[in-house]
N, C-alpha and C positions, 0 to 999 in steps of 0.2 A: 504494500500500500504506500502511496507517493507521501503521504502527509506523514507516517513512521520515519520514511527514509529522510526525508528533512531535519525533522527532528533531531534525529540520530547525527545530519551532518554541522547542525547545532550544538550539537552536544560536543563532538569530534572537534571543530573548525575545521572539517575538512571540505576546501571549495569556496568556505564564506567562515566570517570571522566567528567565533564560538561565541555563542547568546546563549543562555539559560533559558531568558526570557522569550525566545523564541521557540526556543525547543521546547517550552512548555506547551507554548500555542499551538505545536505543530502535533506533538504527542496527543495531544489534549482532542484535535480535531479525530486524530485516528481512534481514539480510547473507545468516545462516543457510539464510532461507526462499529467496534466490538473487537478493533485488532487485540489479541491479546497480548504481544506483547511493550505495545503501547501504552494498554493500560499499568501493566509491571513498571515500566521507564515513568510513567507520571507517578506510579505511587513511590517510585526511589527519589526524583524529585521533589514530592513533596514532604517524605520522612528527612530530606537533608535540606530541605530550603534552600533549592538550586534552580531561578525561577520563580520562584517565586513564595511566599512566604509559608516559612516552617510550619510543617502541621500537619500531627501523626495521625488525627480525626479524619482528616484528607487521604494520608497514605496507606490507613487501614482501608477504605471506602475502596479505591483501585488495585489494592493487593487483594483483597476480598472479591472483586468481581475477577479480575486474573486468576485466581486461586479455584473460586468454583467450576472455572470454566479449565482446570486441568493444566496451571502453569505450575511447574514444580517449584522455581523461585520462590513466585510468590507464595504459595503452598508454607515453604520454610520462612515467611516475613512475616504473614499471619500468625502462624507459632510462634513467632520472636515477639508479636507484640500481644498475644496472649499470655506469654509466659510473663512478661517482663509488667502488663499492663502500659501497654504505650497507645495510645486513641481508642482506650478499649477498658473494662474493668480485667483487672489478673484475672484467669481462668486456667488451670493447670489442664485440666480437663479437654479442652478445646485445645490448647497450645497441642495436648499431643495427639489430637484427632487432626492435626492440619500437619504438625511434624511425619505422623504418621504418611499420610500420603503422598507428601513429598519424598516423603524415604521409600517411599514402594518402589516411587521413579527414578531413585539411583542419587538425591540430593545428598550426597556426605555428610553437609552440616545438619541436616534433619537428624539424622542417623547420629551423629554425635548429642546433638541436644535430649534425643527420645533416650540414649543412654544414660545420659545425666539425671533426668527427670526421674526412672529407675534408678539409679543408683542414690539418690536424694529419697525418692518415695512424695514425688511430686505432681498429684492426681493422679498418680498409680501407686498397687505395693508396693513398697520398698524389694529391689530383686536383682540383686550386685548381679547371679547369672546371667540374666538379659540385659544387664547394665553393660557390662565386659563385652557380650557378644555384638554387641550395638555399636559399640566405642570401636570395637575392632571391625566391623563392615566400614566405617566412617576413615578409619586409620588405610583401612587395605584399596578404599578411592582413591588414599590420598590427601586427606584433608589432615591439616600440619598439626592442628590443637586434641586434633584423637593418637596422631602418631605420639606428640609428645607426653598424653594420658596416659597413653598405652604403657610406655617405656617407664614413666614412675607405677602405674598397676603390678609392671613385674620386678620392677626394684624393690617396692616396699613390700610383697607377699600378701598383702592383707584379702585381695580377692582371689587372688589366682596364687599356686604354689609360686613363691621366690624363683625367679630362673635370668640371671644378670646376662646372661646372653643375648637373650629375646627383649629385655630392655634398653642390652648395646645396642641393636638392630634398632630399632621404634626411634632412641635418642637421634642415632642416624640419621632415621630419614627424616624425623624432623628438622633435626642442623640444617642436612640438603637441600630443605627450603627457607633457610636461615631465620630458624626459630632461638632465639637467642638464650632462651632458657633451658633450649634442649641441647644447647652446646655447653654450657656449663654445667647440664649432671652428664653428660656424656662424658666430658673430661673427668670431671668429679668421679665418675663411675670408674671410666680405665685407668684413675689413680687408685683408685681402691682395688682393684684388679691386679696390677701388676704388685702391690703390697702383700698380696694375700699369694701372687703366685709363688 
């Protein structure tokens, strides 16, 4: 749709100078006509007040119509602002009926967050098993803040048996995308490694 791609080159400056304020008008035209991912780009513009003015009442409104209609972003932005209550009341409940679904469709950070919310007992049982296994589908996408959960999960023992290997690995790949904390118990860890060899 012509009035996304504009948008979008508003957004970029690519072609013409970068407006926010255009990009909104342009996103905004397409949202209407039911693009969906127009309406996603309007609800990220008006969660960051880029465009025009801040306002999560706004960017629930366009992740929520994005969202029912099967975007998986938005899917995880809806969760984010149920959980967090951001243009929304808290609802743990709904944050993981929308995390859920985006994690059906492959959203990593869904998938990390619906971990957490088990692992907390956060409108569900408390249930470290499906907390771990959650954390780790989120870690094995890829996503940098499961990798580096992961690697303290198997450092500290507390869910899963102790195994410093498999937490060397996780620190790893978190470092790999320059997670700055997973660089420091990575090292921290093969200091304590080569101590003990």
């Amino acid at each position: 749709m012509a009035q996304y791609h504009l948008g979008q080159m508003y957004v970029k400056g690519k072609g013409v100078n970068q407006d926010y304020t255009k990009a909104v008008k342009w996103y905004y035209k397409a949202a209407v006509l039911g693009h969906l991912e127009a309406q996603f780009q309007l609800g990220q513009m008006c969660a960051a007040g880029k465009g025009v003015n801040q306002s999560y009442t706004q960017a629930f409104k366009w992740y929520r119509k994005a969202a029912e209609l099967g975007h998986a972003k938005a899917q995880y932005q809806l969760g984010q602002m149920y959980a967090k209550g951001k243009g929304i009341n808290k609802d743990y409940t709904k944050a993981l009926k929308w995390y859920r679904k985006a994690a059906e469709q492959g959203e990593a950070r869904a998938q990390y967050h619906l971990g957490r919310m088990y692992a907390k007992g956060n409108g569900v049982e408390r249930n470290l098993t499906i907390a771990v296994s959650k954390i780790r589908k989120a870690a094995e996408l890829g996503y940098v803040e499961a990798q580096f959960n992961l690697g303290q999960i198997y450092e500290n023992g507390k869910c899963l048996t102790q195994d410093l290997n498999q937490a060397e690995y996780w620190y790893r790949k978190a470092a790999k995308q320059g997670h700055l904390t997973a660089k420091k118990s990575l090292d921290n860890l093969r200091a304590k490694l080569s101590t003990e060899a």
